[in-house]
matplotlib code that plots the C-alpha trace (Angstrom):
import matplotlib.pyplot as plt

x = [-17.1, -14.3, -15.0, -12.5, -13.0, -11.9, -11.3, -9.7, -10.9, -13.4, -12.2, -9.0, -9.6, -11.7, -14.0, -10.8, -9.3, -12.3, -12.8, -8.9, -9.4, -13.4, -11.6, -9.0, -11.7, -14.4, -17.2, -20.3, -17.7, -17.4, -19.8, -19.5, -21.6, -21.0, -21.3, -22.9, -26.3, -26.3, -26.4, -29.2, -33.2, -33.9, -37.6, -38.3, -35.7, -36.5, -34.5, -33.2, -32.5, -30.8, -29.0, -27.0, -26.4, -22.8, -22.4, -18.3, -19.1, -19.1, -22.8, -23.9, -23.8, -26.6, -23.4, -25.9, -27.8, -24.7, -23.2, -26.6, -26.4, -23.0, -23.7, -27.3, -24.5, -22.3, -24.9, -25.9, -28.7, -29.8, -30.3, -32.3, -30.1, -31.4, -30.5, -29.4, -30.0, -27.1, -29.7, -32.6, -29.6, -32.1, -32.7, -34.8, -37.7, -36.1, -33.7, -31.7, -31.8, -27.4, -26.8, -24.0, -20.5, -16.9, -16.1, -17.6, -15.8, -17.2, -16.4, -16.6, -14.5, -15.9, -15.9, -12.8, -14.1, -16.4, -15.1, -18.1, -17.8, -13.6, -13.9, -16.0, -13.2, -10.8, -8.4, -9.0, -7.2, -6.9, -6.2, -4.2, -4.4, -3.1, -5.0, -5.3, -5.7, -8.7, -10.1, -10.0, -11.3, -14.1, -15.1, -15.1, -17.7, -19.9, -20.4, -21.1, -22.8, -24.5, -25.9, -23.7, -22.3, -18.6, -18.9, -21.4, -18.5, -15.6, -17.2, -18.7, -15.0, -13.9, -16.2, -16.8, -15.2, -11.1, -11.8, -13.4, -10.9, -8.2, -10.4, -11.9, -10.4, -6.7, -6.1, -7.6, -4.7, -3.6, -6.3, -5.1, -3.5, -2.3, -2.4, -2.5, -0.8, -3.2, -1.0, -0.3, 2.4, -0.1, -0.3, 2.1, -0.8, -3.1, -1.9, -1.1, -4.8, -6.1, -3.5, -5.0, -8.4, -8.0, -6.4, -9.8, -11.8]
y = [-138.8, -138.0, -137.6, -135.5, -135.5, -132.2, -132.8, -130.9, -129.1, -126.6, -122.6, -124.5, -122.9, -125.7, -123.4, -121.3, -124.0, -125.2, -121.6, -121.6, -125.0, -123.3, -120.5, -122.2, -124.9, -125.0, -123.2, -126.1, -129.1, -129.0, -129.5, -128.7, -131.0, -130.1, -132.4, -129.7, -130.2, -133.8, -133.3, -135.5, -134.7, -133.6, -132.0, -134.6, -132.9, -129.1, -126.6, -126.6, -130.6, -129.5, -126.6, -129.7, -132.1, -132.5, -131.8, -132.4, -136.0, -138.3, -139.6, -136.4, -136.8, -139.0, -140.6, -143.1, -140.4, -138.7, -141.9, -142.9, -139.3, -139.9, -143.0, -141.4, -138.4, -141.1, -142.9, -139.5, -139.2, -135.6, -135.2, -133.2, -131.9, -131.3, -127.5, -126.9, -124.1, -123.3, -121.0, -123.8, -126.6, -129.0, -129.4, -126.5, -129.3, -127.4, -128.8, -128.3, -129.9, -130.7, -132.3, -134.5, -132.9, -134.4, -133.8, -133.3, -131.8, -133.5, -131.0, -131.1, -131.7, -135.4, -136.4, -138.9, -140.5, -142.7, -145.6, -146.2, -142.7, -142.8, -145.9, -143.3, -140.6, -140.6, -137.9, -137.5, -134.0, -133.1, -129.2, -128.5, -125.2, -124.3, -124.5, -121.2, -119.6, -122.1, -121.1, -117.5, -117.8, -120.3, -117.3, -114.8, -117.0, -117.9, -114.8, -113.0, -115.6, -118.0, -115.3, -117.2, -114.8, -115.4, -116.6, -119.9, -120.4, -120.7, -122.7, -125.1, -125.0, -126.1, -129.0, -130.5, -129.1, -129.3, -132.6, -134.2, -132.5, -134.8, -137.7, -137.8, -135.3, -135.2, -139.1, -139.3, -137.4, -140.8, -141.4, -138.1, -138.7, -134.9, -132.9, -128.7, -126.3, -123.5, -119.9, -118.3, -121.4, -123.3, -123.1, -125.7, -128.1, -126.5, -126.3, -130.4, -130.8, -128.7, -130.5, -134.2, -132.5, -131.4, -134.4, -136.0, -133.3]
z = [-54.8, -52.8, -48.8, -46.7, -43.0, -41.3, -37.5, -34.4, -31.3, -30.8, -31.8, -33.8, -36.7, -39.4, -41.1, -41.7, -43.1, -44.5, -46.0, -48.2, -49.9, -51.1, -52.4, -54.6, -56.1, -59.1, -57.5, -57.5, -56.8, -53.5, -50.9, -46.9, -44.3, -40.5, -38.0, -35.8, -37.7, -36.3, -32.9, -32.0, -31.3, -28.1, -27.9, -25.0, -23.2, -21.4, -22.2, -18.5, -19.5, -23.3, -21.5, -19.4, -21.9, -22.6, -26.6, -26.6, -26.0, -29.1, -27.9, -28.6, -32.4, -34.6, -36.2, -37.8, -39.5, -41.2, -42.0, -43.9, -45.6, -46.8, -48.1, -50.1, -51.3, -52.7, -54.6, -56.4, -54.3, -52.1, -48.2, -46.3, -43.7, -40.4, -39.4, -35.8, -33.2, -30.9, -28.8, -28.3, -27.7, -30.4, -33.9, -35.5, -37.6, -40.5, -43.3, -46.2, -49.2, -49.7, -53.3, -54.2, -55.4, -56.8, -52.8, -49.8, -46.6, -43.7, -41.2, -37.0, -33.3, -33.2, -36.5, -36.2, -33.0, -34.9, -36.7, -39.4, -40.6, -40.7, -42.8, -45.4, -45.3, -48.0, -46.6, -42.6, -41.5, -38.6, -37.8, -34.6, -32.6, -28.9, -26.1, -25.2, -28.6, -29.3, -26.1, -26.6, -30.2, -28.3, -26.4, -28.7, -31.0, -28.2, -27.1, -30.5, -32.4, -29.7, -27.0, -24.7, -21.4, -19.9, -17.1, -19.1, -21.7, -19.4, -16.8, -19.4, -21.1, -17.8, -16.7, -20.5, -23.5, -22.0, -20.2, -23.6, -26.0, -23.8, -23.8, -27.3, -29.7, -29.1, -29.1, -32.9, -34.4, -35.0, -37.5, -39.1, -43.0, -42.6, -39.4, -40.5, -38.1, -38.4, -37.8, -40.8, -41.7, -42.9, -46.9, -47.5, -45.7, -47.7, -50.7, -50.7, -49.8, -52.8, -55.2, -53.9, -54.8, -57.6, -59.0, -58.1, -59.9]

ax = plt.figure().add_subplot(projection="3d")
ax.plot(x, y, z, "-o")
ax.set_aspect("equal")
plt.show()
């Protein structure tokens, strides 16, 4: 099985990326596992307590839980991933069943920050977007998909999300074996990615 970790900041543009290697691949071969569905347990928390926890830090994840996913995937094993709700800040008690594929596409902002799962990556990208385009694309999704108002996204990109992208997301570039411009440049990126794949399939 071949693991690709897809890192960069939030709004950067991943699933897009994520989205043009699917669509040039063997439908069946490659799976998807976001690291948003491991954001840890919190029903001993309020909501008023879940609403303040700060998600952008790496703390925030169950790294030990996807790690020991991975490693079930790899052994031809299945998981039960845990599903996620964005509007109750906590893990839904639901899951779906992910099977092993040729690849899997480890996908999320915090991915890199963790050495245990780096060391499972066999092609780490990292996919790099300006500032302010990631912030308007953040605001745009927030609103429309997470029932979020503007006034809770900016201040919460202000206090948490900038401050941690500079602390934890930016510095891991260095882990990066291919870092993908995302603007409408990007195919030569993308096509080396789906060439390394498919060599592997």
């Amino acid at each position: 099985m071949l693991i690709i970790g897809l890192a960069g900041g939030t709004g950067c543009g991943k699933t897009t990326v994520v989205d043009q290697i699917l669509n040039e691949l063997p439908k069946g071969e490659v799976g998807v596992i976001s690291q948003d569905s491991y954001y840890k347990e919190t029903s001993h928390l309020s909501y008023e307590e879940r609403v303040n926890i700060n998600f952008d830090h790496p703390r925030s994840i169950d790294f030990d839980l996807l790690a020991e996913h991975l490693k079930i995937l790899k052994e031809g094993r299945s998981i039960q991933q845990p599903v996620y709700s964005f509007v109750e800040h906590n893990r839904t008690g639901d899951t779906i069943t992910t099977m092993p594929r040729k690849v899997m596409i480890v996908e999320g902002i915090l991915i890199l920050t963790n050495p245990k799962l780096r060391d499972m990556f066999d092609i780490k990208i990292f996919v790099h977007a300006d500032s302010d385009e990631r912030l308007i694309r953040r605001l745009k999704r927030d609103i429309a998909e997470r029932g979020r108002d503007i006034n809770e996204v900016l201040t919460r990109y202000q206090s948490t999300l900038k401050p941690m992208h500079e602390q934890f997301i930016e510095p891991v570039k260095e882990y990066a074996d291919i870092i993908i411009p995302n603007n409408k440049y990007n195919t030569v990126a993308i096509d080396i990615v789906k060439t390394i794949i498919n060599d592997r399939l």
